[in-house]
C-alpha positions in Angstrom: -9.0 84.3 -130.0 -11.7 81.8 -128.9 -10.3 81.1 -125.8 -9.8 84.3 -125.4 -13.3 85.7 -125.7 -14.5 82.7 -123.6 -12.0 84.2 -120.5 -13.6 87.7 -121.1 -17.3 86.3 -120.9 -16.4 84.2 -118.0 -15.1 87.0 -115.8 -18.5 88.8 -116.0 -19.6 85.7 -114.0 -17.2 86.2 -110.9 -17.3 89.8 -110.7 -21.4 90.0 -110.9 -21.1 87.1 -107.9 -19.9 89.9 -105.0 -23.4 90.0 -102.7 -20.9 89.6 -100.0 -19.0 92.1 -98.3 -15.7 90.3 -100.3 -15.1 89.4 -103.6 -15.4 85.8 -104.2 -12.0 85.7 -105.3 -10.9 86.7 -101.4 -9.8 83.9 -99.1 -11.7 85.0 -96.3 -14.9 85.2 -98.4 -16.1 81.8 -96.8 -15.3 82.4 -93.2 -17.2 86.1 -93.9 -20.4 84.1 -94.9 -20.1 81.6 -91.9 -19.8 84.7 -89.9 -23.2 86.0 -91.4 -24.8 83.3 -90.2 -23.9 82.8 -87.0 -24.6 86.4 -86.2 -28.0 86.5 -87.9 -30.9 85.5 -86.8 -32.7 86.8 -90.4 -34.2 83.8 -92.2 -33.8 85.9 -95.5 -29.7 86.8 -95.0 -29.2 83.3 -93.4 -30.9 81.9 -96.9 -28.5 83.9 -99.0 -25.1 83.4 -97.2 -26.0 79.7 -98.3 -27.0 80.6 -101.4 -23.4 82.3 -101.8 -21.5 79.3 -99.8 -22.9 76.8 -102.6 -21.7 79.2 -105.3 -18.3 79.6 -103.7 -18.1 75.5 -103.3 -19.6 74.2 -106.7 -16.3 74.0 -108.6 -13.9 72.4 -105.1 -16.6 70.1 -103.3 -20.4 69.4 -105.0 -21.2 67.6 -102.4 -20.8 70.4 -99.6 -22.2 73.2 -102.5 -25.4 70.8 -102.9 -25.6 70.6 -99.0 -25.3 74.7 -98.6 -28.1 75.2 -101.6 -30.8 73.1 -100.0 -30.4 74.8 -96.6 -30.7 77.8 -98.2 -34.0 76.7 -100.1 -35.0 75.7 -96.1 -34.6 79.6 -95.0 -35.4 80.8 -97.8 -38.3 79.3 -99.1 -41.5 81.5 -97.9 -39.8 84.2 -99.6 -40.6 84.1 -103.5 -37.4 86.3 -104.6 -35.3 84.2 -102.8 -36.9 81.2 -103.9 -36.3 82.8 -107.3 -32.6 83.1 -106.7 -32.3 79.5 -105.8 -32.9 78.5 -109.4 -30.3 80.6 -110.4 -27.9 79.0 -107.9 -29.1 75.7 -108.5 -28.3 76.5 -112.5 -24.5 77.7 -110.7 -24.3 74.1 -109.4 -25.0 72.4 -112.3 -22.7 74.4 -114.4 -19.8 73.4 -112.3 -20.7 69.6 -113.2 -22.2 69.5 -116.6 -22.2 73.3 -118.6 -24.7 71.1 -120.8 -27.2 70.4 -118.2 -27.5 73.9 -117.0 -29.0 75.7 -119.4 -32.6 75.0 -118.7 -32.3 75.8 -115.0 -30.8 79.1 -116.2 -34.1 79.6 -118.4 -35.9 78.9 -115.5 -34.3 81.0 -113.0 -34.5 84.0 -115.6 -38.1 83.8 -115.8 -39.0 83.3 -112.4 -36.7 86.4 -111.6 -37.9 88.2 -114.4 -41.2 88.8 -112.1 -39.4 90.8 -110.0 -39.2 94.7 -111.2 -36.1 95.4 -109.1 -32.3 95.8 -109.9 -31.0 93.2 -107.9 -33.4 90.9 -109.6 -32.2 93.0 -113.3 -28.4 92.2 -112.0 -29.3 88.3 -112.0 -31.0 88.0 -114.7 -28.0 89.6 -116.6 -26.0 86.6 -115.0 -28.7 84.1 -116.3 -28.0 85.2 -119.4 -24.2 85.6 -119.5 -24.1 82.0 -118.7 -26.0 81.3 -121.6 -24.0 83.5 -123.9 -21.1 81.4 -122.9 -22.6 78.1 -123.8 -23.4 78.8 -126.6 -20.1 79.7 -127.3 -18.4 76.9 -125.5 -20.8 73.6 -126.3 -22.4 74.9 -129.2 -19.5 77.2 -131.4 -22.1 79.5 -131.8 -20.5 83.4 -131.4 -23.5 84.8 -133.5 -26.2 83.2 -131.1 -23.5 84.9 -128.3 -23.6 88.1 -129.7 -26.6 88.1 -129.7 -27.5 87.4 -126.4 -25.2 90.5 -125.2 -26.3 92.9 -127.4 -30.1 92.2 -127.2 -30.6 90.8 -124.0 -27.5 91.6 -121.1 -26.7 95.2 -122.4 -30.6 96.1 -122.2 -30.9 94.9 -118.7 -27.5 96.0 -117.1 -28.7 99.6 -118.4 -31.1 99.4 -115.8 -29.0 98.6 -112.8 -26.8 101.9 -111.4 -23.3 99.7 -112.3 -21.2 100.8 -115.0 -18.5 98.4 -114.4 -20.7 95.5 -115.4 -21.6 97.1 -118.4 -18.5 98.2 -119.8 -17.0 94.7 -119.0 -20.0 93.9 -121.5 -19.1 96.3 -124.1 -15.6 94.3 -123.7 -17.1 91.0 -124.4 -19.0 92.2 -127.5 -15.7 93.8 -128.7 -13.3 90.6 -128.2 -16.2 88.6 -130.4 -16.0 90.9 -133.4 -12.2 91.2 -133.0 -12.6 87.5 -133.4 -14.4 87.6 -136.4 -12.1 90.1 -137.8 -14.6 93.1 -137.6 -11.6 95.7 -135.9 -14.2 98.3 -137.1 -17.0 97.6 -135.1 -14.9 95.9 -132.5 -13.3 99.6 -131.9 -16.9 101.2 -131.1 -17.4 98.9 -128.3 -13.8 99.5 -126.9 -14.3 103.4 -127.0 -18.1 102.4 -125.2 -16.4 100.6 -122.2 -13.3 103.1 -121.9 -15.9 106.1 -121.8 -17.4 104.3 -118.6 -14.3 102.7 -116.9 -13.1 106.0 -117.5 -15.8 107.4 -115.3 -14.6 105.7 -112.0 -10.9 105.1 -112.4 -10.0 104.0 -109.3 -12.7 101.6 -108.5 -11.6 99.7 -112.1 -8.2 99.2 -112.8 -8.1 95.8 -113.7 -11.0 96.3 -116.0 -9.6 99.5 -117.4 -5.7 98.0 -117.8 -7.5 95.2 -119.9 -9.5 97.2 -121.9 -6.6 99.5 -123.2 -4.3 96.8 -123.4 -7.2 94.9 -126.0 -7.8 98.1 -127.6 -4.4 99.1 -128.5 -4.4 95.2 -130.4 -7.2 96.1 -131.7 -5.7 99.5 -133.4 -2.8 97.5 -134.4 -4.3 95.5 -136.4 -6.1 98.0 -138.4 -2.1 99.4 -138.7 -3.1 102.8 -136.3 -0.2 102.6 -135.1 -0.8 106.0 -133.6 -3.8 105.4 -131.7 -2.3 102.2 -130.7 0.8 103.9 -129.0 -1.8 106.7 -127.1 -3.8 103.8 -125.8 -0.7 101.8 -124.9 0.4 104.7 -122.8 -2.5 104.7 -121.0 -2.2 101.4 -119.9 1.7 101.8 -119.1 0.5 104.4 -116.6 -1.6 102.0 -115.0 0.0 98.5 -115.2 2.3 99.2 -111.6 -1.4 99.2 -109.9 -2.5 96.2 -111.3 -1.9 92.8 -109.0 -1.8 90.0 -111.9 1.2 88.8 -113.3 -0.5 88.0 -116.0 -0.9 91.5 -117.2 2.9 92.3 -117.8 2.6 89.5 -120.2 0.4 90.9 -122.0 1.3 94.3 -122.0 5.3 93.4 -123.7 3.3 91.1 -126.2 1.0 94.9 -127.3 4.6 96.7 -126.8 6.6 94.0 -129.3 3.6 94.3 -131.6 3.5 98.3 -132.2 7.4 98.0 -132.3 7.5 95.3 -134.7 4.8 97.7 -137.2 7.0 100.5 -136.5 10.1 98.7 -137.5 11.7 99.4 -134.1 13.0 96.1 -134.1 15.5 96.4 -131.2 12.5 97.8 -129.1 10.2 95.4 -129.9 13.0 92.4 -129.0 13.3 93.8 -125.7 9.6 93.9 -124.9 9.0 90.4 -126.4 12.4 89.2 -124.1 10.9 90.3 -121.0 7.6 89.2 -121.9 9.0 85.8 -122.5 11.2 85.2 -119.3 7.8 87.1 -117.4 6.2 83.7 -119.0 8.8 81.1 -118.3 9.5 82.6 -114.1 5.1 82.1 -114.1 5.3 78.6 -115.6 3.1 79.8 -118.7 4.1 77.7 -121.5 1.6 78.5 -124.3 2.0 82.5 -123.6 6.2 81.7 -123.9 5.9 79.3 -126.9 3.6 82.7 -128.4 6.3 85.4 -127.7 8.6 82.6 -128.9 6.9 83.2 -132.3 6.6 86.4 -132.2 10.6 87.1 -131.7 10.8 84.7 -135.0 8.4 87.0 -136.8 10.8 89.9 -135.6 14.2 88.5 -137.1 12.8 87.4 -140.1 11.6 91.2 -140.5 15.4 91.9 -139.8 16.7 89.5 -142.3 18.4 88.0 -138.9 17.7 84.1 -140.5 20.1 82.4 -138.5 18.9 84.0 -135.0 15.1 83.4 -136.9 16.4 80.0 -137.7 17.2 79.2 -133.8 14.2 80.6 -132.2 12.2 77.9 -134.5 14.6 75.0 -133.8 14.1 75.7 -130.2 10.0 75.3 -130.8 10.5 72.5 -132.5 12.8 71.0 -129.7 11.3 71.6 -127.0 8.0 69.9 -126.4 5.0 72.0 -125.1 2.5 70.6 -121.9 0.0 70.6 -124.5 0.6 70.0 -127.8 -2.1 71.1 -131.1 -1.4 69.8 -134.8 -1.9 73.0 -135.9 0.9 74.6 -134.0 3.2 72.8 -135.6 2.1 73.1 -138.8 3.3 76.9 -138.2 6.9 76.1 -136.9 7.7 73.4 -140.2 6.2 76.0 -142.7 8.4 78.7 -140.9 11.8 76.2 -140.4 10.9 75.7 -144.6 10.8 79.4 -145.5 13.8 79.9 -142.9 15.9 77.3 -144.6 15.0 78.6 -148.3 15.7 82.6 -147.2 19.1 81.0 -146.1 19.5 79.3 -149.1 19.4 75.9 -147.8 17.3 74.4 -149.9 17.6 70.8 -149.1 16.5 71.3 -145.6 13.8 73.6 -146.7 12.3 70.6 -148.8 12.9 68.7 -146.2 10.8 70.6 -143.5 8.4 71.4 -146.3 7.7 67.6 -146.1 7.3 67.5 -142.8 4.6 70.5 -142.8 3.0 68.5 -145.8 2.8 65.3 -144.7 1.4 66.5 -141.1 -1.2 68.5 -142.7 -2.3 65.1 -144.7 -1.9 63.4 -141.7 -4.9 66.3 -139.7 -6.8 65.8 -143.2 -6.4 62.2 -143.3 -7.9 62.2 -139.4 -10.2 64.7 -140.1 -11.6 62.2 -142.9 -11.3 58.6 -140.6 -13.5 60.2 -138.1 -16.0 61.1 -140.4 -15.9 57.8 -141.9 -15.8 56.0 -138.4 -19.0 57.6 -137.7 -20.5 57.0 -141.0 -20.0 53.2 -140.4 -21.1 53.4 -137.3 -24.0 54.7 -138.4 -24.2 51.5 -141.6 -23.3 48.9 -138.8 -26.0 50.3 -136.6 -28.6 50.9 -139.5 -27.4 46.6 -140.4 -28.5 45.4 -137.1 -31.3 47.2 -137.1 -32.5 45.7 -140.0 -31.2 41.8 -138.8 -33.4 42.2 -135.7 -36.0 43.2 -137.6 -35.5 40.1 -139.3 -35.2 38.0 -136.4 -38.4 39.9 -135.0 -40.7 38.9 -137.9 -39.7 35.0 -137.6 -40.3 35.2 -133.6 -43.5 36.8 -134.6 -45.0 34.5 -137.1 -44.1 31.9 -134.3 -45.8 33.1 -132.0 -48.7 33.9 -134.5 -50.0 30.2 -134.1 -49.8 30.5 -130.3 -51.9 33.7 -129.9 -54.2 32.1 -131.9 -54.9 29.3 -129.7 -54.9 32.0 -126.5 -57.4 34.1 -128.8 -60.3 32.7 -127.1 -59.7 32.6 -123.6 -58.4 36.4 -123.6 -61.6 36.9 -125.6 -63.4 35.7 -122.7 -61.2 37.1 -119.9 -61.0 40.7 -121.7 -65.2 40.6 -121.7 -64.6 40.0 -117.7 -61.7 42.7 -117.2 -64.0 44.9 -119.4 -67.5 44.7 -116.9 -65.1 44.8 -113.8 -63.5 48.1 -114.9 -67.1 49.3 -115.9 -68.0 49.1 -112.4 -64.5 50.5 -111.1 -64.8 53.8 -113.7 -68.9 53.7 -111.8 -67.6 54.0 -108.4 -64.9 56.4 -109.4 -67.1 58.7 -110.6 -69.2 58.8 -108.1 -66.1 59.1 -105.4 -64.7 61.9 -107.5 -68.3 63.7 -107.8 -68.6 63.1 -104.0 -64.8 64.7 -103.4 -65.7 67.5 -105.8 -68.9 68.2 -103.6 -66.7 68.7 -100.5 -64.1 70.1 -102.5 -66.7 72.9 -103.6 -68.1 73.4 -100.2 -64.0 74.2 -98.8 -63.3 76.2 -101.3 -66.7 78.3 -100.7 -65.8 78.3 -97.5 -62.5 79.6 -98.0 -64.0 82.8 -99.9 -66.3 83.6 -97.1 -63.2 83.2 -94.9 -61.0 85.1 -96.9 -63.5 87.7 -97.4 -64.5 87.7 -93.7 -60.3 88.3 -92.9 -60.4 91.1 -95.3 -63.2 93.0 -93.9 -62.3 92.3 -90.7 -58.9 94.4 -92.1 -60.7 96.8 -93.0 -62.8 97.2 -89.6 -59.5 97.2 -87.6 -58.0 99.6 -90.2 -60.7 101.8 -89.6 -61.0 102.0 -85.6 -57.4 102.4 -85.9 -57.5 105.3 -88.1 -60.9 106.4 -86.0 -58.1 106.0 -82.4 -55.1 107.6 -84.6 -57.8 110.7 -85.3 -59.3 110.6 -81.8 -55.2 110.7 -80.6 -54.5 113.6 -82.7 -57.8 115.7 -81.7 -57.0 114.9 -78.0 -53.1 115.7 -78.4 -54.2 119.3 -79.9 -56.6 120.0 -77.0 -53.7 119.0 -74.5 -51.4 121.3 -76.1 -53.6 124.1 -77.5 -55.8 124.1 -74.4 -54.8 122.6 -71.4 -51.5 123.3 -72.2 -51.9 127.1 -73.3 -54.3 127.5 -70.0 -51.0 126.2 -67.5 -48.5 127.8 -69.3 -50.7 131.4 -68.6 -51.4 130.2 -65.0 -47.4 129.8 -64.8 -46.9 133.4 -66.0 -49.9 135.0 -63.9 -48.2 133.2 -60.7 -45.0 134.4 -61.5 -46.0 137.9 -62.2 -48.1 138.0 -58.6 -45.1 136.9 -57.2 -43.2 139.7 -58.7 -46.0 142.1 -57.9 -46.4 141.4 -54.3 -42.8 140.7 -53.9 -42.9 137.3 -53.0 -40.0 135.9 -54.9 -38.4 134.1 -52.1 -41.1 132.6 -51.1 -40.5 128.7 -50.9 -44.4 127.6 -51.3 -44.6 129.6 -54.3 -41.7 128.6 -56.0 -42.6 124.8 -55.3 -46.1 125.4 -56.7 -44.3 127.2 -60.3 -41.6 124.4 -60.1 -44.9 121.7 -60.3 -46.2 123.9 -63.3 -43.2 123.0 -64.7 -43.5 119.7 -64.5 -47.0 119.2 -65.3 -46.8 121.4 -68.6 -43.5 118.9 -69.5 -45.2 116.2 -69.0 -48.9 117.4 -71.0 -46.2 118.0 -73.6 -44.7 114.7 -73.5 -48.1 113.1 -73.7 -49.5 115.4 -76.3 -46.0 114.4 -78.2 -46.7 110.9 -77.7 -50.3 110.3 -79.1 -49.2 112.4 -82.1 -45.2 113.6 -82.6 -45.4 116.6 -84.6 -42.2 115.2 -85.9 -43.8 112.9 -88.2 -46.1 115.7 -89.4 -43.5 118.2 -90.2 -40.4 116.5 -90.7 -40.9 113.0 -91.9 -40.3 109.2 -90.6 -36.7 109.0 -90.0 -36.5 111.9 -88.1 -39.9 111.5 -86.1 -37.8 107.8 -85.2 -34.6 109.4 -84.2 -36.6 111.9 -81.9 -38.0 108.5 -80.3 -35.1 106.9 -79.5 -34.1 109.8 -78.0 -36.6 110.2 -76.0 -36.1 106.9 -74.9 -32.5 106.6 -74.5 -30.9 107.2 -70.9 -27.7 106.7 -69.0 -28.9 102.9 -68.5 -30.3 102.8 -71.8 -28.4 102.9 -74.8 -30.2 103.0 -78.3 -28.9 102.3 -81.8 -30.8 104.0 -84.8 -30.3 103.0 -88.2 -32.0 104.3 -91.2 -30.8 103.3 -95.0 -32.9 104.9 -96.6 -35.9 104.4 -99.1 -36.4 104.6 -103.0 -39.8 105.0 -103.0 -42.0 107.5 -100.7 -43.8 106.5 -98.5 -47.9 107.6 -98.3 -48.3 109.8 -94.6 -51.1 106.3 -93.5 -47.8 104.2 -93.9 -45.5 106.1 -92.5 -48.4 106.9 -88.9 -48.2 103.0 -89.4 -44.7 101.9 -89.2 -43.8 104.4 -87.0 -47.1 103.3 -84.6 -45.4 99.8 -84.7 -41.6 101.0 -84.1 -43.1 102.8 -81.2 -45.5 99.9 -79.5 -42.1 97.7 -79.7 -39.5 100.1 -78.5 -41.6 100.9 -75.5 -42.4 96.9 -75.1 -38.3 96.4 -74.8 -37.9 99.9 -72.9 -40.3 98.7 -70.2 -40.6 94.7 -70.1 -36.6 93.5 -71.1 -34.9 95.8 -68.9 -31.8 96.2 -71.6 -28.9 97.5 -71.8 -28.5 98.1 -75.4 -31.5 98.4 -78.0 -30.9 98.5 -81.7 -33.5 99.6 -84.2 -32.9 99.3 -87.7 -34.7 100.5 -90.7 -34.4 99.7 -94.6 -36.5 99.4 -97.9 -35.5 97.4 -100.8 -38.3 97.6 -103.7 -41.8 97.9 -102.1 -40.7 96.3 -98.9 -40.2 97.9 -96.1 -37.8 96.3 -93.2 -38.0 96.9 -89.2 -35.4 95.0 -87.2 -35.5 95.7 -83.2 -33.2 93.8 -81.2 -32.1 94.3 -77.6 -29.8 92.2 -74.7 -32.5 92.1 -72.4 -34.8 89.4 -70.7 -36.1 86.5 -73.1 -39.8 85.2 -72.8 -41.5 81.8 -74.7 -43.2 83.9 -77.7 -45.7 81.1 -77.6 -46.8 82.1 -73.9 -47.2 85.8 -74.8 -50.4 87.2 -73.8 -51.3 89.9 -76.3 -52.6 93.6 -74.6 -54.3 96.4 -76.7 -50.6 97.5 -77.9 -49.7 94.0 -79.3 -53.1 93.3 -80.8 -52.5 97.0 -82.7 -49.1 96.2 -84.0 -50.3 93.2 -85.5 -53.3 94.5 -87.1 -51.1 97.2 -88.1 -48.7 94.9 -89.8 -51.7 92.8 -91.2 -53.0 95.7 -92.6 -49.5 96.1 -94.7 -49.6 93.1 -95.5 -47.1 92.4 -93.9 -45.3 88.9 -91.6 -43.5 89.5 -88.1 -41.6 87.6 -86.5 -40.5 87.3 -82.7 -37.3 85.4 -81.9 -36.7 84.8 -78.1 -36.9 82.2 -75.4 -37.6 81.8 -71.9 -34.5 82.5 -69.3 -32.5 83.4 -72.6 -30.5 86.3 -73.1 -32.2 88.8 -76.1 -35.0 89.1 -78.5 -35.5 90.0 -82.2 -38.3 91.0 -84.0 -38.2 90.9 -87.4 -41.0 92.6 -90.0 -41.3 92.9 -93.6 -44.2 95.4 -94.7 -45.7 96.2 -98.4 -45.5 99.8 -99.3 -46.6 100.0 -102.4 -47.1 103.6 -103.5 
């Protein structure tokens, strides 16, 4: 059952590790990752792909995982989440070579991640202490400790991530652990907990839900509901043609031999455990065919069928197993005994009886020699503790006389050493109060700086907010005024023209036609210094409209908004969407591109721009900064916020990349 419940904690493990677009489990997860980076030019995706690449290495090659984990840390390390997820991965890698060693990275990595207040950080920390759950299991035979872990602390935090796989796969867990103590009970309140969500999304979770009806239905059999054990049992008939792993027709004719075997449906319960078997011996499974092996013995001793009972057992005795346990065959000479006596053969019943005896001496007998080996270990090691204690006084007293003669001299020479490190703890101390001076004087320096750089924030913030408030008073008077005034100059002209009968007049259609076009483009400036967009309708539509209005039949513009969680103030949305717009028109009117792709996403309080296009490259280093450059980046300072401009001279392309605070 241990091994069991050990299996069902593991696979929490793989199926929490799919960041990727594949399941680990894929063979094309690798090349996938490899792809990621090569296509990126993201510090912070680059760092996770390796992240991912070490995970998916750790168990096949150390070396190349070890390699892929401290490139990672490389991309990844002026980000402090990521750096937080590199303890966790770095936890990974040692639990591939030592379990034992791993559990105080995973500590670590859970508190470092435990800083972060966002699911993706919740989801991680769940792993952190899955892990942990199944150490204690595995290295310290500790199921209570276990239990505890998944009810207390993975359950509380998977109820805050929007996954209900994960945390019915954790309801599983707890249930296999109490079915392992023998608690059916409470082991049947945490299987009806994980069907109610599997249930939920049924075609997203087959696996999860074949294995939770098939472990249910055992569960009901061995509290003898034989009824509830054959509606669960039909459930998961229903679903085992969908299911991809062998494995799973095993243990669905073991369940099926069970309930037929408590229903006395022996013929039934034959054929399950038959198929079951050869299903084990065509997939090379030799423990699960020794089991159903068993359990068609168990069936034709319910028969009275001793001779075909008798059979089965010779044929486990006979044939040796990959791996053989004691304890095993402790079961199949106490059954070829009770066999043999049901038949009435008592001599070989004594016989095997022996056998089962003698063995079972033979694991007590062990059981005892180890625990006297180590008990003389422990006397031989306390005896030669004590002889060199012994030979440790003699060389002592020895050596007494010596030291006595040397008493003198070191008398002498520690009355030297003593003055000389005197004077070196005096010119210490007056080196370390002269580096604490200066030290004082940066670090007062540093405030005055840091408080300058703030202030100086603030003035930028406010000009800013003074031009964005000068922009909008302007843009109004445009529209309202100027605007309103040409648009009634338009109508009078047309209306003399109708009047006097002028409408084919070239001149005067020419001068309406420049109306037009000056009212358009008023508008268009007016729209400009202040999109009423953004006013009315929000961000991601005020960006759309942009690329809109700057897409053409040369130009073509890709817009991609994900979304946010959290909304944004009206200052930080005038913000981002002042910086979208300074670097749109920078690549609209400086890279000559073909293609432009803006891209837009939020995760927490962090708030993504990507803008890459396939025009003209420039040295960033070489780039002299106008009035719309300087404004972006006090913008972005302002957020506190990083950008970051990839291109080169006579290269194809740039990408800027910004990350901005947004905290509501």
């Amino acid at each position: 059952m241990k091994r069991l419940t050990l299996f069902c904690l593991f696979m929490i493990c793989s199926c929490l590790s799919a960041v990727a677009q594949l399941p680990i489990t894929d063979k094309r997860y690798p090349d996938s990752l490899v792809q990621v980076l090569k296509s990126t030019r993201s510090d912070s995706l680059k760092a996770r792909s390796l992240y991912q690449l070490s995970e998916y290495w750790c168990y096949d090659d150390t070396l190349k995982s070890k390699k892929f984990l401290d490139d990672g840390l490389k991309y990844g390390s002026r980000y402090p989440y990521l750096k937080a997820l590199y303890h966790y991965y770095l936890a990974g890698y040692y639990f591939a070579i030592d379990m034992q060693k791993s559990e105080p990275y995973y500590v670590k990595a859970e508190k470092q991640l435990s800083k972060f207040d966002i699911q993706d950080a919740f989801l991680f920390r769940s792993r952190c202490w899955t892990r942990r759950s199944i150490l204690e299991i595995d290295i310290k035979d500790n199921s209570i400790s276990a239990m505890n872990i998944l009810i207390n602390e993975i359950i509380p935090l998977l109820k805050r991530v929007d996954n209900t796989r994960y945390l019915a796969v954790n309801y599983h867990n707890i249930a296999m652990i109490f079915m392992e103590w023998e608690q059916y009970e409470k082991a049947e309140k945490y299987h009806q907990l994980a069907i109610s969500l599997l249930e939920k999304h049924p075609l997203l979770n087959i696996e999860d839900q074949y294995q939770e009806y098939i472990s249910y239905a055992k569960n009901c059999l061995y509290q003898n509901k034989t009824a509830l054990a054959k509606k669960v049992l039909n459930k998961a008939t229903m679903l085992l043609p969908k299911t991809r792993n062998p494995r799973n027709y095993m243990d669905y004719y073991e369940v099926e031999g069970m309930y037929y075997t408590i229903t006395k449906e022996y013929t039934k319960a034959l054929q399950s455990l038959t198929k079951g078997k050869s299903l084990a011996s065509k997939e090379k499974e030799n423990y699960p065919e020794r089991n159903f092996s068993l359990r068609i013995y168990e069936v034709f001793m319910a028969k009275k069928a001793y001779e075909k009972a008798l059979t089965v057992m010779q044929g486990l005795v006979k044939n040796k197993p990959t791996y053989k346990f004691s304890k095993d065959y402790l079961t199949y000479y106490r059954g070829l005994s009770e066999t043999y006596n049901r038949i009435g053969n008592n001599k070989m019943a004594y016989a095997w009886l022996k056998k089962y005896t003698k063995l079972k001496d033979s694991i007590n007998a062990q059981e005892i020699e180890h625990k006297i080996s180590a008990l003389e270990v422990k006397f031989k090691t306390t005896e030669k503790e004590k002889k060199i204690i012994a030979l440790n006084a003699e060389k002592e007293k020895a050596n007494l006389s010596a030291k006595n003669s040397r008493l003198v001299s070191w008398l002498f020479g520690i009355a030297c050493l003593f003055l000389l490190v005197v004077a070196a703890l005096g010119w210490l101390f007056y080196s370390s109060s002269k580096k604490l001076t200066v030290q004082k004087d940066l670090n007062h320096r540093q405030q005055i700086e840091d408080m300058d750089r703030k202030q100086q924030i603030k003035i930028v913030q406010a000009m800013l907010d003074a031009k964005e408030e000068e922009q909008n008073r302007v843009a109004r008077d445009l529209h309202d005024g100027l605007g309103g005034t040409l648009a009634g100059i338009k109508i009078n002209l047309s209306h003399y023209a109708t009047k006097n009968k002028n409408n084919d007049s070239p001149e005067l259609h020419q001068i309406i036609d420049q109306m037009d076009g000056s009212i358009n483009e008023l508008r268009r400036i007016a729209h400009n210094m202040m999109p009423e967009m953004l006013l009315n309708f929000g961000l991601e539509e005020s960006l759309s409209d942009l690329c809109e209005s700057l897409a053409s039949e040369k130009l073509n513009i890709d817009f991609k908004y994900l979304g946010t969680k959290h909304a944004l103030l009206p200052q930080q949305q005038i913000s981002i969407y002042r910086i979208v717009q300074e670097a749109m028109y920078n690549a609209v009117k400086h890279a000559a591109a073909k293609n432009i792709l803006l891209q837009c996403s939020q995760t927490g309080h962090i708030f993504y721009i990507t803008v890459e296009d396939d025009g003209k490259g420039f040295d960033p280093a070489c780039l002299a900064e106008g009035m719309g450059i300087r404004n972006m980046k006090n913008r972005v300072a302002y957020l506190n916020g990083v950008i970051e401009i990839l291109s080169a001279k006579n290269n194809i392309g740039t990408s800027i990349n910004i990350e901005l605070e947004v905290k509501s």
